[in-house]
N, C-alpha and C positions, 0 to 999 in steps of 0.2 A: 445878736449874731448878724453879718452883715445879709444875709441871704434869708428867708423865708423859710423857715424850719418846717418839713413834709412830717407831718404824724398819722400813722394808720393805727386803728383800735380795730380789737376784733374780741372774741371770747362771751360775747352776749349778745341774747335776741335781737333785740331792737330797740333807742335807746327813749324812743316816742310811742307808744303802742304794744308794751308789753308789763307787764306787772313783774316784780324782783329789785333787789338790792342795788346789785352788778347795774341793771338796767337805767334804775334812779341816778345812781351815780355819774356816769357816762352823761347820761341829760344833762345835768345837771354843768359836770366839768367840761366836754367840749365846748360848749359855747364861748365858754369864758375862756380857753385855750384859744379858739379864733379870735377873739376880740383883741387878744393878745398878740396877736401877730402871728401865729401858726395857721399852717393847712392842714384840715384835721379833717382824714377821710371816717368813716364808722361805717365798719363792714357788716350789714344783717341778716339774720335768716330771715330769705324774702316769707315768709310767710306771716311773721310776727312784724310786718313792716307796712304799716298802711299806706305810708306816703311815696316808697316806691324808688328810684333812681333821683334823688333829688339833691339839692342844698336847700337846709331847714336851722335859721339860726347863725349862718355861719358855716354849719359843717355840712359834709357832703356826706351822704349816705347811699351804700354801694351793697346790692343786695347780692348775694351768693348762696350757691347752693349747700344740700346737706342731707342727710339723711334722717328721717324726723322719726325719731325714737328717743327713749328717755336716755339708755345708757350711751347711743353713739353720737348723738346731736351734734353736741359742742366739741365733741373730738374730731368730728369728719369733718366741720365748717373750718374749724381752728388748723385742719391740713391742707387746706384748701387753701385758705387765704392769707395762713401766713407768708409762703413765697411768692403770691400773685401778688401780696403787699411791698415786699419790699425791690418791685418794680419804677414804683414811682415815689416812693417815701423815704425818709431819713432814716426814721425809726418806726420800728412796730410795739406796739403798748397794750398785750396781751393781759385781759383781765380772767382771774379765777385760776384754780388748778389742774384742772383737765386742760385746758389752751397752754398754760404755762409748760406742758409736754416740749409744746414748739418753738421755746425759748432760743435753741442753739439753731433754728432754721436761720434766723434775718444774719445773725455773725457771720454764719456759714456762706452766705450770701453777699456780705462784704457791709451788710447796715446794722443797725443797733435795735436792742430788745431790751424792751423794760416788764415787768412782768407785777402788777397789783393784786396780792395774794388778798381775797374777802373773809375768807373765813377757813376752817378746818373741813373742806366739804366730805374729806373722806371719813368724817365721822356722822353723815346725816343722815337720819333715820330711813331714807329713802331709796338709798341705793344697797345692792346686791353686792356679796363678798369682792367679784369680777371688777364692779367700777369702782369699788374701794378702793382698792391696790391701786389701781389705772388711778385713781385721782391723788392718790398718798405719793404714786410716784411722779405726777404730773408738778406738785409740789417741791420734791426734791430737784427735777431737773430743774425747777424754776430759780430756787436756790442756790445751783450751781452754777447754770445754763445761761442767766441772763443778765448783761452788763449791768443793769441795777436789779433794785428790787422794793416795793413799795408793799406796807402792811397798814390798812387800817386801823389794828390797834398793838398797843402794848404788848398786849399777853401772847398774838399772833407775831409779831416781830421777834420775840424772843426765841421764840421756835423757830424762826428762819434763819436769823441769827446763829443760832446753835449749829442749825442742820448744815448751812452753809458754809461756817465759819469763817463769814463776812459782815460787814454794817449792812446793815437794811434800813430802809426811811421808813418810819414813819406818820404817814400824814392820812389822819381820819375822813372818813366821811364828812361834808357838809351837811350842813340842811340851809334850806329857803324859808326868808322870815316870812312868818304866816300874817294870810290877809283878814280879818273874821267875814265871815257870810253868815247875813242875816236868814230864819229857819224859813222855808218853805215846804207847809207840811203837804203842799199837793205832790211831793218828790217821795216824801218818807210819811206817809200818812198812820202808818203803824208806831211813831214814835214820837212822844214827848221831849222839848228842849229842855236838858238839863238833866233828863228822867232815863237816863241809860247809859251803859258802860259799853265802850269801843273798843276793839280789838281790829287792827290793821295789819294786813301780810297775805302772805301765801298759803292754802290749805294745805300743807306737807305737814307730815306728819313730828319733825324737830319742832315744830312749832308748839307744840306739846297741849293742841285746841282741844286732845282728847280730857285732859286735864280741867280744862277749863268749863267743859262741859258738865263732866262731872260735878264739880262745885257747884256749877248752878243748879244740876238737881240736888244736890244737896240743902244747898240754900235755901230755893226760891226766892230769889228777891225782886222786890217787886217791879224795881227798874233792871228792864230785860238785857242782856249783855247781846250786842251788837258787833256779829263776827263780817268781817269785809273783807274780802279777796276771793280770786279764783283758784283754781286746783288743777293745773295743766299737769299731765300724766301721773294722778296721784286720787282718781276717779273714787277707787276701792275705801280710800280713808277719806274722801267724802261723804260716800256716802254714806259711810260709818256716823260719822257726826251728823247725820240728817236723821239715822237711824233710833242714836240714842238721846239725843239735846231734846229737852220738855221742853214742847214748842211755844208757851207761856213764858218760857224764861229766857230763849235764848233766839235771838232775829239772826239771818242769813239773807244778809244783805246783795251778797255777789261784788264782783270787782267795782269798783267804783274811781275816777278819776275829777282831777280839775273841782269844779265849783262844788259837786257831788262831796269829794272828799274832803274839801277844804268845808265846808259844813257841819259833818259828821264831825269834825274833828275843833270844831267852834263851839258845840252844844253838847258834849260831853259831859257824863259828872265825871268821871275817871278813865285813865286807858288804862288796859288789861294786858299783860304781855308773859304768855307763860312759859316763852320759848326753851328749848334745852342745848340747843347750837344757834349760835350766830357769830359776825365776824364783828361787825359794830352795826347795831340794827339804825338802817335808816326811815324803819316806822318811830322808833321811839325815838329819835331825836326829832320828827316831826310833829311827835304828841306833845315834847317838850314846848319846842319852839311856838303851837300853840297854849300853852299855860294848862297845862294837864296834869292834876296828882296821877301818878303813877301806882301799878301792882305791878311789879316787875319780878320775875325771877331771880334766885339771886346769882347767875351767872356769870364770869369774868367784865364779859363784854359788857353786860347791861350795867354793871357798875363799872366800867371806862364811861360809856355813855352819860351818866346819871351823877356819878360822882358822889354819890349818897345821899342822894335828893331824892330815891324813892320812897314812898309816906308806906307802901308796904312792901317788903322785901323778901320775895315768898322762895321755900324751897320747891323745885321741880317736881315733876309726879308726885304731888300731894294734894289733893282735891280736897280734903276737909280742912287744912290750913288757908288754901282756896274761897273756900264757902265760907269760910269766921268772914275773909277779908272782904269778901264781896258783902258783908252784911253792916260791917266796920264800914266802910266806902259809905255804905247806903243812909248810914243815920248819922253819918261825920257833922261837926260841924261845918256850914258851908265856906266862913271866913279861915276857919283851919285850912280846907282844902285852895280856897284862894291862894290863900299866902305859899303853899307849897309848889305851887301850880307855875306863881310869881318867879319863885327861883329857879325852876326849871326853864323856862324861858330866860331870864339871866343866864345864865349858863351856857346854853347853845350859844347865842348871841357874843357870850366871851370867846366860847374855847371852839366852836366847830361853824365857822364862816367860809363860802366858798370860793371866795375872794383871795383869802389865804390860801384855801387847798389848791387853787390855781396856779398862785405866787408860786406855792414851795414847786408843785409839780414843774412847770415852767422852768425853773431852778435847775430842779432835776435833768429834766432834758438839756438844758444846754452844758451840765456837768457831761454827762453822758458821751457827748458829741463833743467835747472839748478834744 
């Protein structure tokens, strides 16, 4: 383009200092959208924003207000700033369902909307009948509503596709080649390198942790399964899982980032992943892209992700098919799980580089704007 292509993101916390998918992603892609030659603002809720009014990377980050509740959040910020965006930007690039609501504001305004559908949110185990609708419809307008339309996976573009009865792009999540950190037990002194199984995400209850907990008291195995992440307004099914998980069996790590999780995810015997909604998880393509046999559920998305490289491919809410697997993991042989570990990191490396997701994206926007 001969002009400097303006890009405003909005639809997530914050893309440095919040834990989520939407959020990794955004990290991840702006940067490499600047380097590329765009202005790329990222609008966040200043609360989830440690850094504040700044440029970080390249992008500028512009904090806004909102109302912090679980059901209104991202629908009052995503009203807010879709038309104070398209003040000074080209296009607005609205991620998730509930923001994709605002698809028809930037048009209406005379600029372009693109709109990155993550997942099926209005089916996650989290939200109430009221934000169901509100997010199933915030998907349709997105569908209809906005000059493109971007689907992390397959099985999600089909459905937009449908709905909209239009092309949709498809272009997955990235992941970041992993660095290995050597173990420092004065950080996690409750745990053995090599000697326990990981689980990375969010404590919400799609993630199907109640599952997983289960299995391990059924199991008991003797290397303790290792849950990581936080549980921002989903307090209740925390504390459930602190309530019932045999504290012998199952560690609660809390959020962890940076060196922390690039560790955790170096000294692994397997990751654990028992989710029952996701869009394309970008925990398990970073268990991959560390060299990790996998338990994966066996839902759409985790085999987009996996391609059928998971070594166990478990059914959801099933905790004693759970606990065989966690038992299996435990007495594998180790050159077995190498090797499997192996082509999992081949894989991301082929098919989910963010180098590409940038290209295509890049693509897209100047289609768009053409």
């Amino acid at each position: 383009m001969s002009r400097k292509l303006k890009v405003a993101m909005a639809g997530l916390r914050a893309p440095w200092g919040a834990e989520g998918g939407v959020e990794a992603h955004v990290a991840a892609l702006a940067p490499r959208l600047a380097a590329r030659g765009a202005y790329v603002t990222v609008y966040c809720r200043d609360r989830y924003n440690p850094h504040g009014n700044c440029t970080r990377e390249g992008v500028r980050l512009a904090d806004a207000p909102t109302v912090y509740s679980r059901s209104a959040e991202a629908f009052v910020h995503s009203a807010l700033v879709a038309p104070r965006a398209c003040l000074r930007h080209d296009l607005v690039h609205l991620h998730a369902c509930g923001p994709g609501l605002f698809a028809p504001v930037p048009r209406a305004l005379g600029r372009r909307s693109v709109v990155t559908l993550h997942g099926r949110d209005w089916t996650r185990d989290k939200w109430g009948a009221m934000a169901r609708q509100v997010l199933h419809a915030g998907a349709r307008v997105a569908v209809h509503g906005a000059n493109a339309v971007i689907s992390v996976s397959h099985e999600l573009g089909a459905w937009a596709a449908a709905e909209g009865g239009r092309a949709v792009d498809v272009i997955p999540n990235g992941v970041e080649a992993h660095v290995p950190v050597a173990w420092d037990p004065s950080i996690f002194p409750m745990l053995r390198p090599g000697r326990y199984f990981l689980f990375l995400g969010r404590l919400v209850p799609e993630k199907g942790l109640d599952t997983l907990v289960d299995a391990a008291r059924i199991a008991r195995p003797q290397m303790p399964v290792v849950i990581t992440g936080g549980g921002a307004y989903s307090s209740g099914h925390v504390a459930h899982l602190h309530r019932t998980a045999p504290e012998a069996h199952v560690v609660f790590a809390g959020p962890r980032f940076g060196l922390e999780k690039r560790m955790l995810l170096t000294h692994a015997r397997a990751f654990v992943f028992p989710s029952r909604v996701e869009g394309l998880p970008v925990a398990l393509l970073e268990a991959m892209a560390a060299g990790l046999p996998l338990l994966a559920s066996d839902i759409p998305p985790n085999d987009e992700a996996h391609g059928g490289l998971a070594t166990w491919r478990l059914p959801v809410d099933a905790p004693e098919a759970w606990a065989r697997a966690l038992h299996e993991a435990e007495t594998a042989d180790a050159g077995r799980l190498a090797q499997a570990g192996a082509a999992c990191r081949a894989r991301v490396a082929a098919h989910f580089d963010w180098d590409t997701v940038a290209d295509r994206t890049m693509a897209l926007y100047e289609r768009v704007l053409a």
